[in-house]
Jmol script that loads the backbone (N, CA, C; Angstrom):
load data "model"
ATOM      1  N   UNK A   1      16.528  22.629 -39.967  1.00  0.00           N
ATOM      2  CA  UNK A   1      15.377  23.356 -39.464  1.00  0.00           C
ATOM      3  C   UNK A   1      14.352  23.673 -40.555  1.00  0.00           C
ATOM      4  N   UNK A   2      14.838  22.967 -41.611  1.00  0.00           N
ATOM      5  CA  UNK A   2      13.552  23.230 -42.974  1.00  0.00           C
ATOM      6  C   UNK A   2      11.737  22.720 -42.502  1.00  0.00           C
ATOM      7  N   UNK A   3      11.059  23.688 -42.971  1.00  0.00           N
ATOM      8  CA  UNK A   3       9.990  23.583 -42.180  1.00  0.00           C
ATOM      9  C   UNK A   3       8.706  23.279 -43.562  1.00  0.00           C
ATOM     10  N   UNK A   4       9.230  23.784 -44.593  1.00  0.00           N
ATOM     11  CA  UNK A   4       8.430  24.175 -45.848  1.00  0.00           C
ATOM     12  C   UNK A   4       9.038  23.923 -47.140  1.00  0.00           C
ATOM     13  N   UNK A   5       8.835  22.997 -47.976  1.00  0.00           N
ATOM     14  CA  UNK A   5       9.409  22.804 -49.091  1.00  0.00           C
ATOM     15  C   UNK A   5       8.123  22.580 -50.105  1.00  0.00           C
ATOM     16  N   UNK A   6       8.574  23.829 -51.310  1.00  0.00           N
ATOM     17  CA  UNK A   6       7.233  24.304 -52.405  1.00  0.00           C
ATOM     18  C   UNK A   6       8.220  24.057 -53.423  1.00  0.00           C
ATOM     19  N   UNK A   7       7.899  22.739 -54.437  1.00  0.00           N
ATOM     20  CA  UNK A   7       8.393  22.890 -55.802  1.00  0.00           C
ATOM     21  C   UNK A   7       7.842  22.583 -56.348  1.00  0.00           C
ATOM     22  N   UNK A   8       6.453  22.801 -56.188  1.00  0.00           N
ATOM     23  CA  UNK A   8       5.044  22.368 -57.273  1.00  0.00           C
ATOM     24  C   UNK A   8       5.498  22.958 -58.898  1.00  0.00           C
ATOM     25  N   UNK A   9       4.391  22.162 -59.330  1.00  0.00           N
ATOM     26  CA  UNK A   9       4.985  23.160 -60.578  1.00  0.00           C
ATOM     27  C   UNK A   9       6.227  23.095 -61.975  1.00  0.00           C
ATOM     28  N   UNK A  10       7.016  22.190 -61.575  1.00  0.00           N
ATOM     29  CA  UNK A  10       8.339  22.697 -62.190  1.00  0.00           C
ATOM     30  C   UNK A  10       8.311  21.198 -63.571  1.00  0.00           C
ATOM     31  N   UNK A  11       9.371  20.806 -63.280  1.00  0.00           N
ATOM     32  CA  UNK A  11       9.914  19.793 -64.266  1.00  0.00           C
ATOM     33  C   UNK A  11      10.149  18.406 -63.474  1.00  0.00           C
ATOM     34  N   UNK A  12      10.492  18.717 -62.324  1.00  0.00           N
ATOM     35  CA  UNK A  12      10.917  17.380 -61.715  1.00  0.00           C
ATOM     36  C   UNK A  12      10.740  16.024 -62.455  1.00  0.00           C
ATOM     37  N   UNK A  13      11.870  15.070 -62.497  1.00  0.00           N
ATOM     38  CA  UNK A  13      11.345  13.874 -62.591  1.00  0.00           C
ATOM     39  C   UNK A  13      11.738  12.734 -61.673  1.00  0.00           C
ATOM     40  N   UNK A  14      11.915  11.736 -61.551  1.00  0.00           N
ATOM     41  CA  UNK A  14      12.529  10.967 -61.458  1.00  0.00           C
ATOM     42  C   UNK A  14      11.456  10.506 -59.926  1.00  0.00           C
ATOM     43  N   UNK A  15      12.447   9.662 -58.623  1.00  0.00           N
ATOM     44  CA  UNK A  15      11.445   9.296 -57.808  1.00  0.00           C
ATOM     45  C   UNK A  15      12.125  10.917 -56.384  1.00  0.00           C
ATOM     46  N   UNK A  16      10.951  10.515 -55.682  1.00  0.00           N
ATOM     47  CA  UNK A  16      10.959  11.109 -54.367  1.00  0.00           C
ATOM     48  C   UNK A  16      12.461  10.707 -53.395  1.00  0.00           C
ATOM     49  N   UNK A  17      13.385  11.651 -53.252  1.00  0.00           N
ATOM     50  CA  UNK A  17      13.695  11.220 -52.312  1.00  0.00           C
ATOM     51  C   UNK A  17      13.550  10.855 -50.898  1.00  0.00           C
ATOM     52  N   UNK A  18      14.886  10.519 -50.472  1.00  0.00           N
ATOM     53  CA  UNK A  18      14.698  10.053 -48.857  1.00  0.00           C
ATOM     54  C   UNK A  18      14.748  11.618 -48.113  1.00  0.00           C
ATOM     55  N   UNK A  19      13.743  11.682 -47.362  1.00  0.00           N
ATOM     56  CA  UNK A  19      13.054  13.053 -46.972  1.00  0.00           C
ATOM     57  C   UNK A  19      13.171  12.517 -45.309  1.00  0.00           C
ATOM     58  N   UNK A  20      13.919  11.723 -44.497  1.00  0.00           N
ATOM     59  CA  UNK A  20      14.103  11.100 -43.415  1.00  0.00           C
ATOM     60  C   UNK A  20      14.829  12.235 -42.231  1.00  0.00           C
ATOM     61  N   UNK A  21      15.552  13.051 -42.886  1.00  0.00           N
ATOM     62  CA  UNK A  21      16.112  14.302 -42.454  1.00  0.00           C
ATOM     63  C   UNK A  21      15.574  15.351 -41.830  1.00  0.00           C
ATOM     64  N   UNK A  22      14.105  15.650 -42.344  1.00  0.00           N
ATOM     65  CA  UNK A  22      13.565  16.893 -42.403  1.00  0.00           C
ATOM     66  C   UNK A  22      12.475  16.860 -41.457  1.00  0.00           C
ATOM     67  N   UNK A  23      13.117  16.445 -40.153  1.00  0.00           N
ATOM     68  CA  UNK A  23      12.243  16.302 -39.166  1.00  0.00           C
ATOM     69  C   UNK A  23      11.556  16.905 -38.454  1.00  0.00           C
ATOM     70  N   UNK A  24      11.287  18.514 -39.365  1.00  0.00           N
ATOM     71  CA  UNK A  24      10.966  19.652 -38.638  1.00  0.00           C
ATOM     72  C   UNK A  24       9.820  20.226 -39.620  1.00  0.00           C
ATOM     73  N   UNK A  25       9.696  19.384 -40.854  1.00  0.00           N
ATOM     74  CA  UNK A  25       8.930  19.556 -42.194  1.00  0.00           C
ATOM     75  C   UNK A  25       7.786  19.797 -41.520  1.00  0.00           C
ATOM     76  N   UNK A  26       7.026  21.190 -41.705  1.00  0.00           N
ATOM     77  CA  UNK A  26       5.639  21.276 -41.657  1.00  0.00           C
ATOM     78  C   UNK A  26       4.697  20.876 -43.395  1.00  0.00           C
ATOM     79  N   UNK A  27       5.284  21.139 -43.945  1.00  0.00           N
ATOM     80  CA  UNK A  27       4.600  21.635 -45.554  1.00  0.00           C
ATOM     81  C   UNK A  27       5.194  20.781 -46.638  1.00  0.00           C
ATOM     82  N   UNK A  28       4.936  20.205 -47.721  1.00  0.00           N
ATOM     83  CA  UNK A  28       5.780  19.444 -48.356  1.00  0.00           C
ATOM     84  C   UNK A  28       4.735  19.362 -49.740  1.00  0.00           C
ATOM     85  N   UNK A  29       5.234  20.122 -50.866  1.00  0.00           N
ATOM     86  CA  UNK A  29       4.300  20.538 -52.068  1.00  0.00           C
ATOM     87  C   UNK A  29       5.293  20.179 -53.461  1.00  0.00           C
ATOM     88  N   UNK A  30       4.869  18.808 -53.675  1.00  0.00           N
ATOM     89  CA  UNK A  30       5.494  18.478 -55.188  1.00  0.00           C
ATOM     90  C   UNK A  30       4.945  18.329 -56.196  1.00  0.00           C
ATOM     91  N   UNK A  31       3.413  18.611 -56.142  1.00  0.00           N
ATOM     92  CA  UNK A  31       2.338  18.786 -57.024  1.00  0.00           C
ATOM     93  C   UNK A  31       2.958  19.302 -58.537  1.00  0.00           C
ATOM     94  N   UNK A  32       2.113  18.758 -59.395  1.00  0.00           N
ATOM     95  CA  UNK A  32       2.479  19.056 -60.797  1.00  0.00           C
ATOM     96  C   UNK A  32       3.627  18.756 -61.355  1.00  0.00           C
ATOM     97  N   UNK A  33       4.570  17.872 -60.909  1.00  0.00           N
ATOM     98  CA  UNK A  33       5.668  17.663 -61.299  1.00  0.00           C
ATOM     99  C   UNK A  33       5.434  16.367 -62.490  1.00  0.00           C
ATOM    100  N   UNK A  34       6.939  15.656 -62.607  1.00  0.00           N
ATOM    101  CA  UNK A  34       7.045  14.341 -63.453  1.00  0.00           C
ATOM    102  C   UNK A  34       7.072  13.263 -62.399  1.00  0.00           C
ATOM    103  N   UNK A  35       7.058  13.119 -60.875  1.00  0.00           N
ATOM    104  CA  UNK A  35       7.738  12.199 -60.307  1.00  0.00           C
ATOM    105  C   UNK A  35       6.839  11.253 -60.626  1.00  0.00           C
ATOM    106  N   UNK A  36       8.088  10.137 -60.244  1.00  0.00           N
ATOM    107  CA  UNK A  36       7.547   8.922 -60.544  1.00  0.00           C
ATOM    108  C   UNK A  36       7.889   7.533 -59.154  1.00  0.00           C
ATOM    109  N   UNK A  37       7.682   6.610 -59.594  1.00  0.00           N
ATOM    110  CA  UNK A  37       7.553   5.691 -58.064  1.00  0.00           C
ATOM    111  C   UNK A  37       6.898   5.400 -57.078  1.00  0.00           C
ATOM    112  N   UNK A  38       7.068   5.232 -55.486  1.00  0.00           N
ATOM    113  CA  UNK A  38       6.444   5.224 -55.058  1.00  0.00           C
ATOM    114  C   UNK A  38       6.268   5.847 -53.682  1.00  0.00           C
ATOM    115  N   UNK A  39       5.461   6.527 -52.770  1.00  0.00           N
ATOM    116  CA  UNK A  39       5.347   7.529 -52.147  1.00  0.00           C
ATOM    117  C   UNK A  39       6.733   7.180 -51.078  1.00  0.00           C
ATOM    118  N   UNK A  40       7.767   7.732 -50.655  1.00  0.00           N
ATOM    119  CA  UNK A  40       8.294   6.830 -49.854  1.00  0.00           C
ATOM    120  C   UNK A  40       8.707   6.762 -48.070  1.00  0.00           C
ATOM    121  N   UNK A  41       8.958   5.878 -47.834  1.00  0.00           N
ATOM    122  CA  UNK A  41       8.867   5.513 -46.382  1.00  0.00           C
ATOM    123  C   UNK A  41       9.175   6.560 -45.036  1.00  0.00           C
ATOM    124  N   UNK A  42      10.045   7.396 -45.833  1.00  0.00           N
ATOM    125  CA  UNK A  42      11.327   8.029 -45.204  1.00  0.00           C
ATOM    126  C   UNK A  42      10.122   9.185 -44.589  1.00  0.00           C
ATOM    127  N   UNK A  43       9.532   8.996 -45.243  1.00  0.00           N
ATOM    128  CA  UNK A  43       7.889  10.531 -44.769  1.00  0.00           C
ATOM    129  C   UNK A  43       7.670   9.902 -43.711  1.00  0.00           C
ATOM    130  N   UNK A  44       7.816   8.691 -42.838  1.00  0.00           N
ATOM    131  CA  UNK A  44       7.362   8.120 -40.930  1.00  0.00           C
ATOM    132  C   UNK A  44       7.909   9.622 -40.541  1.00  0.00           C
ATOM    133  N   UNK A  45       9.250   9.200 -40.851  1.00  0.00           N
ATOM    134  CA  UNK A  45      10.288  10.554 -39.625  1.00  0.00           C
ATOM    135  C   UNK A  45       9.464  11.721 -39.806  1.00  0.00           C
ATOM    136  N   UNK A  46       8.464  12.115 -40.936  1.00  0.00           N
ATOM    137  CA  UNK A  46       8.355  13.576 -40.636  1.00  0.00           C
ATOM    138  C   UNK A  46       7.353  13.706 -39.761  1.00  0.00           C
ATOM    139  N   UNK A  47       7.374  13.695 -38.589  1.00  0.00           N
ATOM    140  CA  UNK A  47       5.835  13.706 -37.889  1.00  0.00           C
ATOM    141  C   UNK A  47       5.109  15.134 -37.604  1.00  0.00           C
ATOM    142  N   UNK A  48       6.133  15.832 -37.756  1.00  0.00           N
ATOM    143  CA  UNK A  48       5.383  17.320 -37.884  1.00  0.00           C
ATOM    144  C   UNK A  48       4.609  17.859 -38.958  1.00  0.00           C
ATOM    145  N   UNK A  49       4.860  17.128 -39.852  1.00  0.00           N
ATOM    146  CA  UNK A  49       3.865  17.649 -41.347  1.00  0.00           C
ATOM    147  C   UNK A  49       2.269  17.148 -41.284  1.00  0.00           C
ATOM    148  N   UNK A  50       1.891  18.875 -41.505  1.00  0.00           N
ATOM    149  CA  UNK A  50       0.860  18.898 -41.579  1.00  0.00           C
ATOM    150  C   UNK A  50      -0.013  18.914 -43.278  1.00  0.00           C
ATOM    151  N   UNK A  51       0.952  19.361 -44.152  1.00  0.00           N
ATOM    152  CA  UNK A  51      -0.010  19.719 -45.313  1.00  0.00           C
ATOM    153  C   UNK A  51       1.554  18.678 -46.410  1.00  0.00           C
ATOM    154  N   UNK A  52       0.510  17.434 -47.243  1.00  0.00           N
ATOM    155  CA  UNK A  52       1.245  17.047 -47.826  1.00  0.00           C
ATOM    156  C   UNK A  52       0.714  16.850 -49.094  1.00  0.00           C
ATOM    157  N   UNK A  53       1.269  17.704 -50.092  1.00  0.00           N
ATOM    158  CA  UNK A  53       0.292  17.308 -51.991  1.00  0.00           C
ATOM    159  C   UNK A  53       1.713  17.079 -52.914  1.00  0.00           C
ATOM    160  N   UNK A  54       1.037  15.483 -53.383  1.00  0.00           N
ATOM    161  CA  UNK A  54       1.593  14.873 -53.838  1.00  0.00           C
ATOM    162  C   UNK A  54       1.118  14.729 -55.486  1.00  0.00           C
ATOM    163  N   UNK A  55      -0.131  15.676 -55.394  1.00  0.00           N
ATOM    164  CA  UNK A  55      -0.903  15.527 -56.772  1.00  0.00           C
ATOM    165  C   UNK A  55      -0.767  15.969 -58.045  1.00  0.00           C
ATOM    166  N   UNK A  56      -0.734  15.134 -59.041  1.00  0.00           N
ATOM    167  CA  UNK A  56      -0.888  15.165 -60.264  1.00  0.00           C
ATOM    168  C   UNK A  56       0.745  15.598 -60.522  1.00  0.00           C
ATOM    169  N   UNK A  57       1.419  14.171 -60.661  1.00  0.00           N
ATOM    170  CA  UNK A  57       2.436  13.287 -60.918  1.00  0.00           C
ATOM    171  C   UNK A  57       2.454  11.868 -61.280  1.00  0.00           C
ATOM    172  N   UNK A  58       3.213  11.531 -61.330  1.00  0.00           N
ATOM    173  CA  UNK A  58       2.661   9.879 -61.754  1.00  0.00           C
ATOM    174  C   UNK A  58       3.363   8.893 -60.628  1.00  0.00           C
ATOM    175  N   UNK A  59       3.115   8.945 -59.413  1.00  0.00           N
ATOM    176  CA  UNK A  59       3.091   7.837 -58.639  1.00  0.00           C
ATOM    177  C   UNK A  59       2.877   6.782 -58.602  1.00  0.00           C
ATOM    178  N   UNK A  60       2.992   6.005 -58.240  1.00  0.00           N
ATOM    179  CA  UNK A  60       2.461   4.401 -58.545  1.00  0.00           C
ATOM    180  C   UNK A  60       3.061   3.355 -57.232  1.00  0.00           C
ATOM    181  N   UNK A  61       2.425   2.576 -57.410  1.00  0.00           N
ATOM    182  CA  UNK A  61       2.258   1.960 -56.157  1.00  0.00           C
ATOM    183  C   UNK A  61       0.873   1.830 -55.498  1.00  0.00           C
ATOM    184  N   UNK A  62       1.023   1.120 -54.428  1.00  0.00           N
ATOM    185  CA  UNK A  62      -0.196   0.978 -53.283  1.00  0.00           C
ATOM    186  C   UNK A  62      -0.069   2.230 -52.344  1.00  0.00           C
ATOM    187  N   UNK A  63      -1.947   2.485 -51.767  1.00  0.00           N
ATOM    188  CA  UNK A  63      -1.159   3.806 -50.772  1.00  0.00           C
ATOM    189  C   UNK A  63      -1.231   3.177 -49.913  1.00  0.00           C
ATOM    190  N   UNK A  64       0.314   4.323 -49.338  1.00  0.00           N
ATOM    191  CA  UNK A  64       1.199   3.756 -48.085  1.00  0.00           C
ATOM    192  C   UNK A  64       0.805   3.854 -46.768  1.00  0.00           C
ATOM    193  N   UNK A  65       1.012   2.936 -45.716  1.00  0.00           N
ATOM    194  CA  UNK A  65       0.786   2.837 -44.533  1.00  0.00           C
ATOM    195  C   UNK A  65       1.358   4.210 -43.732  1.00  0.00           C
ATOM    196  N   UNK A  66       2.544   4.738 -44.947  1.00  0.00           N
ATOM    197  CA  UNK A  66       3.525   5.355 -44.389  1.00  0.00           C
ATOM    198  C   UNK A  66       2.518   6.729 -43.948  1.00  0.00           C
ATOM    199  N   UNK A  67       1.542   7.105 -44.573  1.00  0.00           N
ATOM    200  CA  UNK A  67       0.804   8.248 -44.447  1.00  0.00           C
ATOM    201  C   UNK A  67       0.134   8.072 -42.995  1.00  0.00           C
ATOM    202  N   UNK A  68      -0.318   7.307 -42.670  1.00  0.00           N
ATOM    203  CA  UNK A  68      -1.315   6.721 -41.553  1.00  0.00           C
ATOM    204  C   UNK A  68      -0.645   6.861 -40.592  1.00  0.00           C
ATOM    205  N   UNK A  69       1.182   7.180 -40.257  1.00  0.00           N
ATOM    206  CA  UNK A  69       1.942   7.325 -39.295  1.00  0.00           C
ATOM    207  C   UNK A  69       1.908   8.818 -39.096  1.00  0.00           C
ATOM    208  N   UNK A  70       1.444   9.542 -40.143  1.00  0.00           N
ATOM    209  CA  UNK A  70       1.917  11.653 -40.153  1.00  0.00           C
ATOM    210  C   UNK A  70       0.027  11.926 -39.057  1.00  0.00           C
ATOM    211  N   UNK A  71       0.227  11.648 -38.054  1.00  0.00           N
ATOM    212  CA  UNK A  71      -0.517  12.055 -36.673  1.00  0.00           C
ATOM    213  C   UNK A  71      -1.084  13.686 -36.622  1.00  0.00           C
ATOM    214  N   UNK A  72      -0.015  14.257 -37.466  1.00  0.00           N
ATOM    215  CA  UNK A  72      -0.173  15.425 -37.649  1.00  0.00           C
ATOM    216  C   UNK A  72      -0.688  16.301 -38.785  1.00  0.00           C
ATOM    217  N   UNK A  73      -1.374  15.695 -39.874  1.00  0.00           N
ATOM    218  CA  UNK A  73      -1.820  15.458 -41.037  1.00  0.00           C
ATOM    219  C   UNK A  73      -2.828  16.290 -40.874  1.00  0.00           C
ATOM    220  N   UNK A  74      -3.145  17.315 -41.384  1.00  0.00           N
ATOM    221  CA  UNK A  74      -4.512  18.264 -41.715  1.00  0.00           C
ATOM    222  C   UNK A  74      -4.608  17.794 -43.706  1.00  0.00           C
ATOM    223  N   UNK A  75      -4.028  17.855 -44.289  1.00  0.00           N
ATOM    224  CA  UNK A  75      -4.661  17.947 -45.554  1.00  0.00           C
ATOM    225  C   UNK A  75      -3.704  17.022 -46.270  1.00  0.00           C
ATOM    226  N   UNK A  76      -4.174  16.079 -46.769  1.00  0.00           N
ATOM    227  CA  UNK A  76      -3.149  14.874 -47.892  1.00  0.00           C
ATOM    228  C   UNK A  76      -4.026  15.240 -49.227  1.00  0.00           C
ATOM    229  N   UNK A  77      -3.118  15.803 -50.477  1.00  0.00           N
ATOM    230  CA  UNK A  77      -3.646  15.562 -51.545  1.00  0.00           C
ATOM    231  C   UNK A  77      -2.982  14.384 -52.274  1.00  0.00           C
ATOM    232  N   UNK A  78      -3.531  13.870 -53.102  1.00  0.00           N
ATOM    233  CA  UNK A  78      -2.477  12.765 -53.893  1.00  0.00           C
ATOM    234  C   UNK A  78      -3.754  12.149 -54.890  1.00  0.00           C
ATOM    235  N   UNK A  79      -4.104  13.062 -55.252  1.00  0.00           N
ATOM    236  CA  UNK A  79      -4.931  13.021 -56.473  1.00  0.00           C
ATOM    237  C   UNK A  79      -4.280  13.092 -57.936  1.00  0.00           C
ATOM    238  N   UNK A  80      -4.596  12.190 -59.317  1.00  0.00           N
ATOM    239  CA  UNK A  80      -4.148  12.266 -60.274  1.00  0.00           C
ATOM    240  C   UNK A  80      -2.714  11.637 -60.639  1.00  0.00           C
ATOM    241  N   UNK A  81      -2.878  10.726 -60.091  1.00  0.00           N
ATOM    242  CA  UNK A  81      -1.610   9.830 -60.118  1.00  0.00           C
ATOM    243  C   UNK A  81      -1.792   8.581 -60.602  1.00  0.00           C
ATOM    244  N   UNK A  82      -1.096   7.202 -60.243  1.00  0.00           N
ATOM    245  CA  UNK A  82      -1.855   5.772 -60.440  1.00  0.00           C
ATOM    246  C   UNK A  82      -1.388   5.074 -59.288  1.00  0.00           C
ATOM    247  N   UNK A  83      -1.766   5.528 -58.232  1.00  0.00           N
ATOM    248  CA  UNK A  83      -2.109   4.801 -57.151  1.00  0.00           C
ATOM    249  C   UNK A  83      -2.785   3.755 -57.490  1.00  0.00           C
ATOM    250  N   UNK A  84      -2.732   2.736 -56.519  1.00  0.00           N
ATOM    251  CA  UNK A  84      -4.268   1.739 -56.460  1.00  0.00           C
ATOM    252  C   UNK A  84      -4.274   1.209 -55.248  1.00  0.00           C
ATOM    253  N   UNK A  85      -5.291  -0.248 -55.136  1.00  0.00           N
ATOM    254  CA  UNK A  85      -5.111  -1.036 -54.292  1.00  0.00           C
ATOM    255  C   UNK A  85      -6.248  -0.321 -53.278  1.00  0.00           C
ATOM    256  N   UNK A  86      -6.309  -0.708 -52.184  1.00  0.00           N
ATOM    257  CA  UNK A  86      -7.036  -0.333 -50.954  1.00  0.00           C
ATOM    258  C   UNK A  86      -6.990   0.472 -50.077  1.00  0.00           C
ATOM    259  N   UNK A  87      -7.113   2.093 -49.726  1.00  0.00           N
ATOM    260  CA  UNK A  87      -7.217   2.721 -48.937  1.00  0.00           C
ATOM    261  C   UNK A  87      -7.395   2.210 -47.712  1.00  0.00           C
ATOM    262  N   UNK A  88      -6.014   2.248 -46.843  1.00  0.00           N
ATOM    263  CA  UNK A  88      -5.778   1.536 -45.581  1.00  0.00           C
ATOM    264  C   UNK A  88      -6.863   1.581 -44.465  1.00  0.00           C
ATOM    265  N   UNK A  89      -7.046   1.133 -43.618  1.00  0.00           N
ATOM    266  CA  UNK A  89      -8.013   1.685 -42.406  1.00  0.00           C
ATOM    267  C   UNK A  89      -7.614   2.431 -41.550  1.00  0.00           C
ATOM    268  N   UNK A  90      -5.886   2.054 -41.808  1.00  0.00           N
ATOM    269  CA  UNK A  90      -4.891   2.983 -40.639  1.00  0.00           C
ATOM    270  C   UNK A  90      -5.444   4.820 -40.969  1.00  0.00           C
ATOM    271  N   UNK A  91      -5.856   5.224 -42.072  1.00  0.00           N
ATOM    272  CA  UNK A  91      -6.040   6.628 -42.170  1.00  0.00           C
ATOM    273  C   UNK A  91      -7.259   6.648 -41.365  1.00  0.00           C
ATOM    274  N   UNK A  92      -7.921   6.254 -40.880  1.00  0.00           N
ATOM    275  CA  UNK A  92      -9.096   6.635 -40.367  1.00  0.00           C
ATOM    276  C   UNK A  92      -8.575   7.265 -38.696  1.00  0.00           C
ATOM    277  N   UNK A  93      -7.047   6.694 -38.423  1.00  0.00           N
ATOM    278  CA  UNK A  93      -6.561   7.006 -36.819  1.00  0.00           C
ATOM    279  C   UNK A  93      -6.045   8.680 -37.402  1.00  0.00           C
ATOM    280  N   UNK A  94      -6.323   9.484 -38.439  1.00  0.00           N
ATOM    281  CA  UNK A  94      -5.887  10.753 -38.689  1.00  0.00           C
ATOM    282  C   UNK A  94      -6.865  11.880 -38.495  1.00  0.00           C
ATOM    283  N   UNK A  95      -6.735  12.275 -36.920  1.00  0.00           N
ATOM    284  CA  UNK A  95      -8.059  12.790 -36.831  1.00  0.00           C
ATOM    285  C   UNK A  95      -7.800  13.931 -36.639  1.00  0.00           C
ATOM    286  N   UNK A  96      -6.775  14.569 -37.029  1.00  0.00           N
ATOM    287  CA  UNK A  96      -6.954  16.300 -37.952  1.00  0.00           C
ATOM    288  C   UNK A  96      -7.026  16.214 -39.175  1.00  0.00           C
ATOM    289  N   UNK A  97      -6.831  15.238 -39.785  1.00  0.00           N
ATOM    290  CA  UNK A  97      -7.131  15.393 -41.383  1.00  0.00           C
ATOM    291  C   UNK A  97      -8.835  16.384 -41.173  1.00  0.00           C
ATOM    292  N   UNK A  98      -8.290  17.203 -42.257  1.00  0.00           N
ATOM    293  CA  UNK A  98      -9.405  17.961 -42.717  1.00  0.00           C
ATOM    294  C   UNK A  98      -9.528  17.714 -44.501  1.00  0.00           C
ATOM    295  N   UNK A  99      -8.546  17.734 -44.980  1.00  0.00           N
ATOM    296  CA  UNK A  99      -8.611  17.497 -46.459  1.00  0.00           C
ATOM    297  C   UNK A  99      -7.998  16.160 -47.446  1.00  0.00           C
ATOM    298  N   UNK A 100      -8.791  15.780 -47.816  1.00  0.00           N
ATOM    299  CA  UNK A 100      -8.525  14.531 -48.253  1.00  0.00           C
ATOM    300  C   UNK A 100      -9.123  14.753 -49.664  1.00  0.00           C
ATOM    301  N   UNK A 101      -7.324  14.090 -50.876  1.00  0.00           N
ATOM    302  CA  UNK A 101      -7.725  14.617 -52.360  1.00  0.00           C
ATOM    303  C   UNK A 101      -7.547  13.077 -52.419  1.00  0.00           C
ATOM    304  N   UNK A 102      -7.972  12.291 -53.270  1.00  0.00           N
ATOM    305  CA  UNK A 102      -7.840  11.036 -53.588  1.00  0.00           C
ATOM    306  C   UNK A 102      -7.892  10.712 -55.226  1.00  0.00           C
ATOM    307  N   UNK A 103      -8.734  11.582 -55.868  1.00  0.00           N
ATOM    308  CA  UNK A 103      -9.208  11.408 -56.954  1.00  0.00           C
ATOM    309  C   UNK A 103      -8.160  10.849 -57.908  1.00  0.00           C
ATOM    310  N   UNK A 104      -9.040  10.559 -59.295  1.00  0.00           N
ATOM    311  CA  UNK A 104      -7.931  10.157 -60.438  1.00  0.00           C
ATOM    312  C   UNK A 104      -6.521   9.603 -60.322  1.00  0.00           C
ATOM    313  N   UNK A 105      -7.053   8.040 -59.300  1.00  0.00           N
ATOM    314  CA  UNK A 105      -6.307   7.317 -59.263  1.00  0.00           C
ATOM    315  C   UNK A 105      -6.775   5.659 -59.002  1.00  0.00           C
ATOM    316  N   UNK A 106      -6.475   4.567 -58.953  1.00  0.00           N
ATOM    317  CA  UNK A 106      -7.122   3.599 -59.022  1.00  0.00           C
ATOM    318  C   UNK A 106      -7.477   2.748 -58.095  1.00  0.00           C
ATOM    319  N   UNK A 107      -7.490   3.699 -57.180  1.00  0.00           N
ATOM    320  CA  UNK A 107      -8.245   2.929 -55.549  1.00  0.00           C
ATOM    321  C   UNK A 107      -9.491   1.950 -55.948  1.00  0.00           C
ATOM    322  N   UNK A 108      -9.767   1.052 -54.673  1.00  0.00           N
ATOM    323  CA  UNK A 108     -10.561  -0.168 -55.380  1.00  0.00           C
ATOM    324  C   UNK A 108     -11.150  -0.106 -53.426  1.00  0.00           C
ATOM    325  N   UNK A 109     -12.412  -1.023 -53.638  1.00  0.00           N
ATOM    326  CA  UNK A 109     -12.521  -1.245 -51.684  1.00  0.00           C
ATOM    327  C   UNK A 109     -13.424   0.363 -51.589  1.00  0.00           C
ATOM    328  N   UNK A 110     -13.552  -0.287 -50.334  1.00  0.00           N
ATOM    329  CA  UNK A 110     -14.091   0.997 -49.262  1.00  0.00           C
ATOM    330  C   UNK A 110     -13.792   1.896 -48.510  1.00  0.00           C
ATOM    331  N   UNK A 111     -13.875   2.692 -48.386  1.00  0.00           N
ATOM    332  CA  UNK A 111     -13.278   4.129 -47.974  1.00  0.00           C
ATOM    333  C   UNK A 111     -13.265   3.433 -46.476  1.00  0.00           C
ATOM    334  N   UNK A 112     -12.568   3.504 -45.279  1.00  0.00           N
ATOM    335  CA  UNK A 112     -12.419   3.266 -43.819  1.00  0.00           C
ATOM    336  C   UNK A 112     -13.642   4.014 -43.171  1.00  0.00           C
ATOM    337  N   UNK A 113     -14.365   3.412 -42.148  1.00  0.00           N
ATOM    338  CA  UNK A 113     -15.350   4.754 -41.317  1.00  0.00           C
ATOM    339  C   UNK A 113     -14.419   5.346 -40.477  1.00  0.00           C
ATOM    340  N   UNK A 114     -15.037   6.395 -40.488  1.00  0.00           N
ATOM    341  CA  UNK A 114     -13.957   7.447 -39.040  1.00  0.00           C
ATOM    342  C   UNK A 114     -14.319   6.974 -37.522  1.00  0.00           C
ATOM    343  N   UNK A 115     -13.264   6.602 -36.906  1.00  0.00           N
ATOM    344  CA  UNK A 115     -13.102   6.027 -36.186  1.00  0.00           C
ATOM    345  C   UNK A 115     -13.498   6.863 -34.944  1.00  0.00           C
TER     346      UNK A 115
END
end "model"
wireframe off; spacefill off
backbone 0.3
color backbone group
């Protein structure tokens, strides 16, 4: 029944786990940590999360389709990482997003129009 998980902040390293469980996740804050890898899949199952910051860690990878599935999405940060590659078009079907952090990372392409 975990609804909120806050460990911004700390030491963390290593990658993200499988978060496939937490199917009740509203909140999900790993900001400022060491993680490393890449955002991962197991975030489809959470469809209740609304607020997800992933920022300023060292991620890497392409961003994921996997985000474009959270329907329920008001605010994605994931700024300050090394993302790259192309900001999907699938985010443009996220139409409570209200906050969108992208910055200081190596996106390339055109932002999607809102659909």
């Amino acid at each position: 029944n975990l609804e909120c998980v806050s460990l911004h902040h700390n030491q963390l390293s290593g990658c993200i786990p499988d978060l496939g469980d937490l199917v009740n996740l509203i909140a999900l804050s790993l900001n400022g940590n060491h993680l490393t890898g890449q955002i991962p899949t197991s975030l489809k199952a959470c469809g209740k999360l609304k607020r997800l910051n992933l920022s300023n860690n060292h991620l890497s990878g392409t961003f994921s389709s996997t985000v474009s599935c959270l329907k329920q999405l008001r605010e994605l940060r994931i700024e300050n990482n090394n993302l790259e590659g192309v900001i999907s078009a699938d985010i443009s079907s996220l139409s409570k997003l209200e906050v969108l952090r992208i910055r200081g990372n190596k996106f390339s392409g055109v932002l999607p129009e809102e659909k």
